[in-house]
C-alpha positions as CSV (number, residue, x, y, z in Angstrom):
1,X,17.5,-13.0,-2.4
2,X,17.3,-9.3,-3.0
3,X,15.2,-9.4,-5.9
4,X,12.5,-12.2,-3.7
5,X,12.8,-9.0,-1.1
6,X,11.7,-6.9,-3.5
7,X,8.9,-8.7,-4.7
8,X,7.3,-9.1,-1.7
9,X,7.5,-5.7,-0.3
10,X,6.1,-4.7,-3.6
11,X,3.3,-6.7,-2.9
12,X,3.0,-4.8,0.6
13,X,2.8,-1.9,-1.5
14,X,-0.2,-2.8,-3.4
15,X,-2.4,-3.4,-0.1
16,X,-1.2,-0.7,1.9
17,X,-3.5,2.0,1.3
18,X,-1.1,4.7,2.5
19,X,-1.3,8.4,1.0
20,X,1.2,9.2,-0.8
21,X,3.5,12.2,0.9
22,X,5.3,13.8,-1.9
23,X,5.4,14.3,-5.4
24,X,7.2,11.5,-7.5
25,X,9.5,14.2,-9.6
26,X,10.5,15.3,-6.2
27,X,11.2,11.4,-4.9
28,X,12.8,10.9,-8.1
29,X,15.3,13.9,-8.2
30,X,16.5,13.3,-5.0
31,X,17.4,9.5,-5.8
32,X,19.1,10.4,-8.2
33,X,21.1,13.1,-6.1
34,X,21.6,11.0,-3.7
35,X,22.9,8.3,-5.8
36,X,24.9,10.5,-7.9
37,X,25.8,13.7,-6.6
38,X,27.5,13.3,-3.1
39,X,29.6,16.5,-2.6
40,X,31.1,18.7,-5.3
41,X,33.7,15.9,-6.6
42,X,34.7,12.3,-5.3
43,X,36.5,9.2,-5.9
44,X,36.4,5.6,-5.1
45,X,38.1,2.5,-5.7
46,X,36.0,-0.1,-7.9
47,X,36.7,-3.8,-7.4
48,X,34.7,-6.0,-10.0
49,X,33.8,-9.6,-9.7
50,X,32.2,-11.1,-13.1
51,X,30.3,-14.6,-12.8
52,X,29.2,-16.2,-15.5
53,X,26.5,-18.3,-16.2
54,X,28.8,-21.8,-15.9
55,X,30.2,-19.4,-12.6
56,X,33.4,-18.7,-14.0
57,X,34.5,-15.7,-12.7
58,X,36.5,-12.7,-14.4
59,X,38.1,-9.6,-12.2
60,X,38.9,-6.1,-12.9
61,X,40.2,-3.0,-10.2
62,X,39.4,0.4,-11.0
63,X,39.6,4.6,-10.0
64,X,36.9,6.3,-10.8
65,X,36.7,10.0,-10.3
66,X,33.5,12.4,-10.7
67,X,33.2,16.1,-10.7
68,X,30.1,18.1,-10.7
69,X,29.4,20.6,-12.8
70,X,26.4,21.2,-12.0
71,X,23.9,20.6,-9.0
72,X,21.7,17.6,-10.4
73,X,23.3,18.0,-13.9
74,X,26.3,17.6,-15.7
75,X,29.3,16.0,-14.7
76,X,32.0,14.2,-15.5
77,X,33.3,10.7,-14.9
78,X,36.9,8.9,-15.2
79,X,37.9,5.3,-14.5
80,X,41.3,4.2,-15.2
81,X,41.8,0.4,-15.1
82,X,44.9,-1.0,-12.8
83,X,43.9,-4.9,-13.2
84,X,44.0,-7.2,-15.1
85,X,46.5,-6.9,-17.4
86,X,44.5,-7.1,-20.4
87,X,42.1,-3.8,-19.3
88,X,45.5,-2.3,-17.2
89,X,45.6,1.4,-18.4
90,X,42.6,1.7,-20.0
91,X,40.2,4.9,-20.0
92,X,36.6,5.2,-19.6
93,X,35.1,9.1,-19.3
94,X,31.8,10.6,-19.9
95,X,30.9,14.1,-20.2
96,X,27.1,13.4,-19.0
97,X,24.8,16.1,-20.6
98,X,21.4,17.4,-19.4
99,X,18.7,17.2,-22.1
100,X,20.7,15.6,-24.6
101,X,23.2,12.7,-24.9
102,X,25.9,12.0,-23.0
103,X,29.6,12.1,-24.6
104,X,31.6,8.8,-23.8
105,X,35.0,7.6,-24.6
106,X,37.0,4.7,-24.2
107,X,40.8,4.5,-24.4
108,X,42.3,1.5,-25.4
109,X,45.9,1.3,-24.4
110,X,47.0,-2.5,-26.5
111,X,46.0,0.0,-29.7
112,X,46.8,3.1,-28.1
113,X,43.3,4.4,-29.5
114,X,40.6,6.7,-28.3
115,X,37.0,5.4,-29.4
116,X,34.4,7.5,-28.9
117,X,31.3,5.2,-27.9
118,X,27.7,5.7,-29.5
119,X,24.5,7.0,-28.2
120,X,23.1,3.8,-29.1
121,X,25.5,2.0,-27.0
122,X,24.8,3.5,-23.8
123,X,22.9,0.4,-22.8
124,X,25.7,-2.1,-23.9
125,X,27.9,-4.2,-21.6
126,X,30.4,-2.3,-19.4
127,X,34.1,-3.8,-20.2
128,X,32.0,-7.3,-20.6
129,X,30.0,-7.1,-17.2
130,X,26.4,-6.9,-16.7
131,X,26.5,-3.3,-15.7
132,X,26.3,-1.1,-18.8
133,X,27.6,1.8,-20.1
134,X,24.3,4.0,-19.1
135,X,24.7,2.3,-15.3
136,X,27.8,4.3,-14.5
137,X,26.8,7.9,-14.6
138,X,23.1,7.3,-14.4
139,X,20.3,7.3,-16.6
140,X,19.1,10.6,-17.6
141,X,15.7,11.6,-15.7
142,X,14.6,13.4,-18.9
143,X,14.2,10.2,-20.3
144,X,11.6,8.4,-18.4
145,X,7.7,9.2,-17.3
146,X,7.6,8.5,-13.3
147,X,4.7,6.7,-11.3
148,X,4.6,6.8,-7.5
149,X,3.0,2.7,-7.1
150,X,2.9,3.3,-3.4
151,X,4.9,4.0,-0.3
152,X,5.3,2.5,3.2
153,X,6.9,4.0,6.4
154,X,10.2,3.5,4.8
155,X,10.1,2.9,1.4
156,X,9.0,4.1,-2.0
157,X,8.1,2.1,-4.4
158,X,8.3,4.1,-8.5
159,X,7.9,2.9,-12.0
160,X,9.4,4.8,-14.9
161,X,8.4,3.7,-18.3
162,X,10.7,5.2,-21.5
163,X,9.4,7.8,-23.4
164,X,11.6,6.5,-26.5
165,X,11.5,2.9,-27.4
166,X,13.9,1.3,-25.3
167,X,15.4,-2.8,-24.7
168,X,13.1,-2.8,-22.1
169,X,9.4,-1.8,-21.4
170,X,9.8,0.1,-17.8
171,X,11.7,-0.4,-14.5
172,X,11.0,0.0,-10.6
173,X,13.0,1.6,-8.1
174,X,12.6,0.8,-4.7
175,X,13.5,3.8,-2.7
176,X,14.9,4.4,1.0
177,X,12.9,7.1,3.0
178,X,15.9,8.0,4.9
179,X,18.8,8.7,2.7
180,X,16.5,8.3,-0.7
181,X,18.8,6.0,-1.9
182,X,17.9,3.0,-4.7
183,X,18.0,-0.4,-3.0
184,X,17.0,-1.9,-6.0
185,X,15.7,-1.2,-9.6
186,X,14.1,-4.1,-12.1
187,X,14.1,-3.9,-15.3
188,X,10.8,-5.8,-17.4
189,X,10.6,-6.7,-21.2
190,X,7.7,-6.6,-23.1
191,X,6.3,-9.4,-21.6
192,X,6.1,-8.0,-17.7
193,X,8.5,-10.1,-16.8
194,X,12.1,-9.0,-15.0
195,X,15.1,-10.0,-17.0
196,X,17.3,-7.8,-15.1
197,X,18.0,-6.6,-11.4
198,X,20.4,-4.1,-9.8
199,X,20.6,-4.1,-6.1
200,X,22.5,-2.2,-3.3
201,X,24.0,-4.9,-1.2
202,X,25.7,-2.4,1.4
203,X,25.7,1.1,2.2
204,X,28.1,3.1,4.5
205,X,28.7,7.0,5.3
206,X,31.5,9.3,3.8
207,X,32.0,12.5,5.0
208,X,28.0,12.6,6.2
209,X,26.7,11.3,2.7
210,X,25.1,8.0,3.0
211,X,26.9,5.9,0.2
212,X,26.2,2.7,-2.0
213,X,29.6,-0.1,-1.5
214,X,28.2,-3.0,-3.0
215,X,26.2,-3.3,-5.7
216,X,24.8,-5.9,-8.1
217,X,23.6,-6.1,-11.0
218,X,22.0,-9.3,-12.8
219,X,20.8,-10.6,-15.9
220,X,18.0,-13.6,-15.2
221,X,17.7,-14.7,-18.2
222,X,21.6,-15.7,-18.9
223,X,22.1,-16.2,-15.3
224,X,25.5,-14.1,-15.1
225,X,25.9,-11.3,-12.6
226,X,28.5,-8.7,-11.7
227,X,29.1,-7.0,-8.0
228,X,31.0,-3.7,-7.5
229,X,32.3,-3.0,-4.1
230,X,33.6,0.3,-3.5
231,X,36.3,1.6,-1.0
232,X,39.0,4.2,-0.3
233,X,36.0,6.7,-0.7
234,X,36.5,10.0,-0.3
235,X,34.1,13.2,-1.6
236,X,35.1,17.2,-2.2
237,X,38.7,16.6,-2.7
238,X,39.0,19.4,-5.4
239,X,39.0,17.9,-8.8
240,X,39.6,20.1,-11.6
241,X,37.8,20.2,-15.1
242,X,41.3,19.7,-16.8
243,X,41.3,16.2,-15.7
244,X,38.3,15.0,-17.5
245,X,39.8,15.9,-21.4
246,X,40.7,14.1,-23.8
247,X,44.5,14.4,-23.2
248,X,43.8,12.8,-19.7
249,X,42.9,9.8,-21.5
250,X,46.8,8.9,-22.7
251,X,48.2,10.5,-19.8
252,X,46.1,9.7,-16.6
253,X,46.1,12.0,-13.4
254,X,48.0,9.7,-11.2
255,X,47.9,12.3,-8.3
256,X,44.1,11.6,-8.1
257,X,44.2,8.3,-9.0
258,X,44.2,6.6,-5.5
């Protein structure tokens, strides 16, 4: 219904004939703040529902934790699994990079091993969902050429088109005026045609920072789809850099971990 939504306001777009009121590196950035960068730290439980395309559906419960480094730039991320039991323990945690690529591991408690994940995997499945890897701390700006399409009174509507060769040709992000948060982005293939859709279902406030709760992501051509739903939010709580090191990854920081 989401993606219909967006569709149609897209279309709205395209006959508006309203002047555009800022520049689209400027919309852009602060999507991604806004998306990414609440407060100087902050945590969340994750609660993932997996459907298949025959609608059998899969669950895993997560922590994540986040600390900035840097306004806009790097940070790091944590998510230690608690359920099911085949994911219980396990360790995802990205040192996200400015300008280059990002630094991922995985910890993998059955084979108590630490696998460090590939560039060129950024856009693979997240722990078999259909968010990926790249999905959890962002897609780097540096890696897409903007295009402000149009704009209403409340919404923006941008395409960004790779500047490498990607799995997909370019996306659109529609974009909330008032908190500049992205209600939805679609991915096309080669052929203009969406194959994939990620969509902000609900959004609450934390500590005065407007905040994504449920999201979905899904792919249209297999027919699966995954929805986080976030809770027990909570942002500057005084993370440390210590947590997010490769020691952490055997030995997790229960005292953060809600």
């Amino acid at each position: 219904m989401i993606r219909y939504f967006s569709i149609f306001l897209a279309a709205l777009f395209l006959i508006s004939g309203v002047s555009y009121s800022q520049n689209v590196e400027d919309i852009v950035s602060k999507s991604y703040n806004a998306a990414y960068y609440n407060g100087d730290d902050g945590r969340a439980t994750v609660e993932m529902t997996i459907v298949d395309k025959q609608g059998r559906t899969r669950k895993r419960k997560l922590n994540l934790l986040r600390l900035d480094l840097e306004d806009g730039g790097r940070q790091n991320y944590y998510a230690y699994f608690k359920e099911p039991a085949d994911v219980k323990q396990m360790v995802f945690m990205v040192h996200k990079k400015v300008g280059g690529d990002d630094d991922r591991w995985m910890y993998l408690p059955a084979l108590d091993l630490v696998k460090r994940i590939a560039a060129s995997d950024k856009r693979s499945s997240f722990v078999g969902s259909d968010f990926l890897y790249e999905d959890i701390s962002g897609r780097s700006l540096e890696e897409d050429k903007f295009e402000l399409l149009n704009e209403t009174e409340s919404h923006y509507l941008v395409k960004a088109t790779p500047k490498k060769t990607e799995d997909f040709s370019y996306y659109t992000i529609l974009i909330d005026k008032k908190n500049y948060l992205p209600l939805v982005a679609e991915y096309y293939n080669e052929s203009g045609k969406p194959y994939r859709v990620i969509s902000a279902l609900k959004v609450e406030t934390f500590g005065g920072y407007p905040t994504i709760t449920e999201m979905k992501a899904e792919n249209l051509e297999t027919k699966s789809y995954t929805v986080n739903e976030f809770s027990k939010i909570e942002y500057n709580i005084g993370l440390n850099e210590d947590i997010f090191t490769e020691r952490f990854l055997r030995r997790p920081p229960r005292r953060w971990l809600n």
